[in-house]
N, C-alpha and C positions, 0 to 999 in steps of 0.2 A: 429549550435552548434560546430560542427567539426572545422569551420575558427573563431570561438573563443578560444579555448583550442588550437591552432594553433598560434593565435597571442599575446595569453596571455602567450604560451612558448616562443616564438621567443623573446617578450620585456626581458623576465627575461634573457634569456640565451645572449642576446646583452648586457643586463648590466653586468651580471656576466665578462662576456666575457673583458669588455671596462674595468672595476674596473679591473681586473687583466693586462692589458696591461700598465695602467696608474701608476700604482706601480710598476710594474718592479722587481720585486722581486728578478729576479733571476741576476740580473746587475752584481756582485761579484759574479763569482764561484769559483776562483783561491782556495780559500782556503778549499774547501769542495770537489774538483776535488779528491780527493783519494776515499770520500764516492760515488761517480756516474761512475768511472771506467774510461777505453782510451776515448779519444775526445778532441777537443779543448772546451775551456768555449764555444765558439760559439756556437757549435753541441749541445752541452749538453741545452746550455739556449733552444735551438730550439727545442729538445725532452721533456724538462718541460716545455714549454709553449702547445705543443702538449697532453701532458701528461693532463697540465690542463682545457685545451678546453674537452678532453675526458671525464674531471671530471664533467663539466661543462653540458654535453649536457646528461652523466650519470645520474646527478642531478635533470637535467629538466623532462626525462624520467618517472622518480622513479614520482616524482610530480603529471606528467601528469597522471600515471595512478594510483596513487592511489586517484586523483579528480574522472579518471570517473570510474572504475572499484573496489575500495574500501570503497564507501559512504556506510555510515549505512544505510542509507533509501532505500539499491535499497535490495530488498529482491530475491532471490533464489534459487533452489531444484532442483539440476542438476542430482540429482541422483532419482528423483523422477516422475516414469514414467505414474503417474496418475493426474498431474498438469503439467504447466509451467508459468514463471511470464513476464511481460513487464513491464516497467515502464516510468511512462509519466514526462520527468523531463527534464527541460530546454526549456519550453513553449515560444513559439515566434506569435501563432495565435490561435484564438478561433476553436476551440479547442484544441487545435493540438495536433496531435501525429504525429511523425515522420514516415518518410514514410514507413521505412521499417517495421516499426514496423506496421501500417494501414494496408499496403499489407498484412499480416502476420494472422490480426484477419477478414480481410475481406476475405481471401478466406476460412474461418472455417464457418460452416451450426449451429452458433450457433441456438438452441430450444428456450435460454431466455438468459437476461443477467441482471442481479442482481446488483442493485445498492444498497451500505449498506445506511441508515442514521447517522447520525454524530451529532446531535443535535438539540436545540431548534431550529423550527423556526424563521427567519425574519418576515417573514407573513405569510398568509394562501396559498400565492402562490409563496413563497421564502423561500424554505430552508437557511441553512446557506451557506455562500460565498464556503467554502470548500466542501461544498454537491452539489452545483450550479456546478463544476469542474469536480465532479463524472458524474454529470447527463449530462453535457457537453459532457463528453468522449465517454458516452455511445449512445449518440446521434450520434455522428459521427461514432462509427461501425455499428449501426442501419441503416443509412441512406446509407452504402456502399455496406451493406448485403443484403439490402430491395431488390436490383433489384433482386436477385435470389433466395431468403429467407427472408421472415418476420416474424423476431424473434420480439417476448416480450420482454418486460421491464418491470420487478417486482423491484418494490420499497418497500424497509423491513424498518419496525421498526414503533412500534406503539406511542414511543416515549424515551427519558433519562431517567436514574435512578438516577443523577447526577444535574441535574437542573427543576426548575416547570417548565413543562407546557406552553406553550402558549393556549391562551381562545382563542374564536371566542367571539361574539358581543353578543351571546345568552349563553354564559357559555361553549358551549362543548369544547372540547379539538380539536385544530391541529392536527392533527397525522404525526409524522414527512414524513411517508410516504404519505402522502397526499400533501403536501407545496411540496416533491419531482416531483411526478406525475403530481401537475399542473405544476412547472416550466417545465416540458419536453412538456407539450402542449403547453402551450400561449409561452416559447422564444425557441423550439428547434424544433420545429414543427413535435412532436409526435404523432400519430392517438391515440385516447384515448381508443379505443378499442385493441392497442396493449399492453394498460400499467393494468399490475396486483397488488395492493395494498395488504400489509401485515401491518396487526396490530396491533399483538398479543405479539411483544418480546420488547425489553426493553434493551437487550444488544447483543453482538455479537455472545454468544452461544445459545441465543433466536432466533436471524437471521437465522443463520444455520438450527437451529431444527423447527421451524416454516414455512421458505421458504421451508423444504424439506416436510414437513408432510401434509400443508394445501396448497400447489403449486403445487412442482414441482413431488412428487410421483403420487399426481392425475391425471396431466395433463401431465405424463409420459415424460415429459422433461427430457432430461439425457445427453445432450452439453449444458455446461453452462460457461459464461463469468461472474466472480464475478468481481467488479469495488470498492474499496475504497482508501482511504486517503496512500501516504507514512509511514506514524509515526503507522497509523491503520493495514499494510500489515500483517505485521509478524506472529502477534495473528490470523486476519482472515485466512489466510492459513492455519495455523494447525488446526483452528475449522472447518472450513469447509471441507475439506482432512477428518479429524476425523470423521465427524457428515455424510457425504455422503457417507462415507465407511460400516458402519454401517450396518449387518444384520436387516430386519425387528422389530423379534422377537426373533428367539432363537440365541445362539452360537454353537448350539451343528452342529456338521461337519456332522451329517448323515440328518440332518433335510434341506429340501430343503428354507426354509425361509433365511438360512445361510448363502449362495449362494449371489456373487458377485453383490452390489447393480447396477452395469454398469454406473454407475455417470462417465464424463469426466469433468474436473473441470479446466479452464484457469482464471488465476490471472492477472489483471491489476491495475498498482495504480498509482495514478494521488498527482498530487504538494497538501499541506498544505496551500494552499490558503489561506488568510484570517486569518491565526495567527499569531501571535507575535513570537519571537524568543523565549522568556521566556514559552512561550505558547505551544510552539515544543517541548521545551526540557522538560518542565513538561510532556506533553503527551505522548512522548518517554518516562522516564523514566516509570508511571505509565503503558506502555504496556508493557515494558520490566517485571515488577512485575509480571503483569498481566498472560504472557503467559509462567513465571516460574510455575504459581498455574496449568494451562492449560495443560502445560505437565505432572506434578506430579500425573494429575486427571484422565490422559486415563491411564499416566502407573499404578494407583494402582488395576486394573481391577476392578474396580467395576462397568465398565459400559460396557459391549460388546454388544448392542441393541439397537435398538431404544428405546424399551418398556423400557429398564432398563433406557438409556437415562431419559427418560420423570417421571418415579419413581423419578429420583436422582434432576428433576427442581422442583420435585411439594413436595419433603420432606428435599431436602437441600440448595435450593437458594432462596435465601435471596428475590427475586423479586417476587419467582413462589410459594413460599410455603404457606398454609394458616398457619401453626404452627409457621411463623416467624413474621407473620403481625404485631406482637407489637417491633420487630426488632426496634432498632433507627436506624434513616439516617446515611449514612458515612457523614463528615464533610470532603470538599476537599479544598485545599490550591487554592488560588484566582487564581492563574495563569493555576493552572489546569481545576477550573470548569469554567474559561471562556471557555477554549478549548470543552465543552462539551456544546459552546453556549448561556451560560448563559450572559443576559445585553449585548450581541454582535448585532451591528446593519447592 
């Protein structure tokens, strides 16, 4: 990565560089020598050509880093001492994560690591391409951490709100965590006993509340590695930060249920694999929506709990309530509900 954003500065800055030697711009100074002060035109040509080599390599700089250090997709929370993120971007090997960033999640005892779902199935043992990338990722901290620790791999999501279904031969349904969990067996060579299937949710704040209620509070997992999509980060950070911070039951400060759930929560997110361009920037902007609703909804407090949590899915969302069941579908623009796997092969 480094000897590319290395050689993709050097070309620019050698042309920048040659276009300005080849013009010559500053040939005639005689007549502008009062605006540039004492020197001969010589000196003077010789401090504006330096002047604008300095501009030149100023330029490249500015460039360079806001390719690698100001992309929208690289999500994080530096002031946030209950998370941290990496991000898996400028892929060169299966699977790869760079190395420092490998060192980094392999010397952590993660308990589990959480791969999100992303959509329809391919088949019954293929996720989608960009979920194939998640499950990838996760494969390679499993297999680094295994010699000292064998952590689980819980695969969420019982399927889309956003596209039907894929069927089996016999009618039931895929479960996108299922097409997950086998591809980590049959192409990533997963012990099937380490991988834990979830359900029951339908969307990213289903994940959240689901992986924590029917996993990982049971099986007292509390170092956890969540893994999904770039364009997906932003939203899952906040819901999950939010949904694992969460008192049990009460809010009230003297009640010991109150008391710090002890969740450690590491973020990874991995390339959009498998989408279209048109496909990104729908799904971007649709999270960016997304996780304006997301924060409006912790800040109005009406959910300090788990218990109030699970109230607010079973009497105001739209997937979890039985009073909305006659709800109509959202209708999503094509480029968006491909992104959620829809007719993608």
């Amino acid at each position: 990565w480094l000897k590319a954003e290395i050689a993709w500065s050097s070309n620019l800055l050698v042309g920048f560089c040659d276009l300005m030697q080849r013009r010559k711009p500053y040939a005639n100074l005689r007549s502008t020598k009062w605006l540039l002060g004492a020197g001969t035109p010589k000196h003077v040509a010789m401090s504006m050509r330096r002047l604008g080599l300095g501009l030149c390599v100023g330029f490249v700089l500015v460039m360079l880093l806001s390719r690698t250090f100001f992309d929208d997709t690289h999500f994080g929370d530096d002031e946030d001492s209950f998370s941290f993120s990496l991000s898996m971007s400028q892929m060169n090997e299966f699977p790869n994560i760079s190395q420092i960033h490998l060192k980094t999640l392999c010397d952590i005892d993660f308990d589990a690591i959480l791969v999100l779902g992303g959509g329809v199935p391919v088949s019954e043992t293929k996720p989608p391409v960009w979920v194939q990338t998640r499950a990838q990722a996760a494969s390679k901290i499993y297999h680094c951490v295994s010699s000292r620790k064998n952590p689980y791999i819980v695969t969420l999501s019982g399927g889309s709100a956003h596209a039907e279904q894929l069927l089996k031969d016999n009618g039931l349904p895929v479960w996108e965590s299922a097409s997950t969990a086998a591809y980590l067996i049959n192409e990533c060579n997963i012990p099937p006993l380490q991988i834990v299937m979830e359900t029951s949710s339908y969307d990213t704040i289903g994940n959240a509340y689901f992986a924590r209620t029917s996993v990982t509070d049971v099986r007292a997992w509390r170092n956890l590695l969540v893994i999904t999509s770039k364009s997906h980060m932003a939203r899952t950070k906040a819901i999950f930060n939010w949904v694992f911070q969460l008192p049990s039951i009460s809010t009230d400060s003297s009640s010991s249920s109150a008391s710090s759930s002890g969740y450690v929560l590491s973020f990874l997110s991995t390339d959009d694999t498998g989408l279209s361009y048109e496909e990104v920037i729908a799904r971007r902007e649709r999270e960016r929506k997304s996780l304006r609703n997301i924060l409006q909804l912790q800040q109005s407090s009406k959910i300090g709990s788990l218990a109030e949590l699970q109230n607010w899915l079973q009497t105001e969302h739209v997937l979890y309530a039985a009073k909305l069941l006659d709800s109509p579908g959202e209708q999503l623009p094509p480029a968006l509900r491909k992104s959620y796997g829809f007719h993608k092969g």
